[in-house]
C-alpha positions, 0 to 999 in steps of 0.5 A: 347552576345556581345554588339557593336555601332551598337547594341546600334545605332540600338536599339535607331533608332528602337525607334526613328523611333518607332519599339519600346516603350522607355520601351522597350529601357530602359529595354534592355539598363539595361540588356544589362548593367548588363549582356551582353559582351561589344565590349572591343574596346568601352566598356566606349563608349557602358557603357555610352550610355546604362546608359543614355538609361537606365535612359530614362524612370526617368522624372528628365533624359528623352531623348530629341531629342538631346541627340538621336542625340548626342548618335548617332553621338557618335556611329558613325551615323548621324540622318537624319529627314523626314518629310511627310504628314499623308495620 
């Protein structure tokens, strides 16, 4: 399977907006390293956003806010943030 910025964007928007644990994230970010076919037009891009994503769940590394957004403007997005009261 091939691995793309979209894919890699997804899966972290997916936890942000919280379809997914960060285990979750951080296991697929893993085996994605390890087994899947990175896009060869983005592969250090990809390699390194699945590194860091992989890393998440280690307290010494975490994923702030920032580095989602970070992340995520590296693969080519921009974070919007809204804000609505519990109903």
């Amino acid at each position: 399977m091939k691995i793309t910025r979209t894919d890699v964007a997804q899966k972290l928007i997916d936890y942000l907006q919280h379809r997914i644990a960060l285990a979750e994230l951080v296991d697929w970010a893993e085996q994605a390293l390890m087994e899947a076919d990175l896009d060869e037009h983005d592969v250090e891009l990809l390699r390194d956003a699945l590194a860091h994503l992989g890393l998440a769940d280690v307290k010494a590394f975490g994923l702030s806010w920032e580095e989602c957004e970070q992340l995520l403007i590296r693969l080519g997005y921009r974070a919007l943030v809204q804000v609505s009261p519990i109903a």
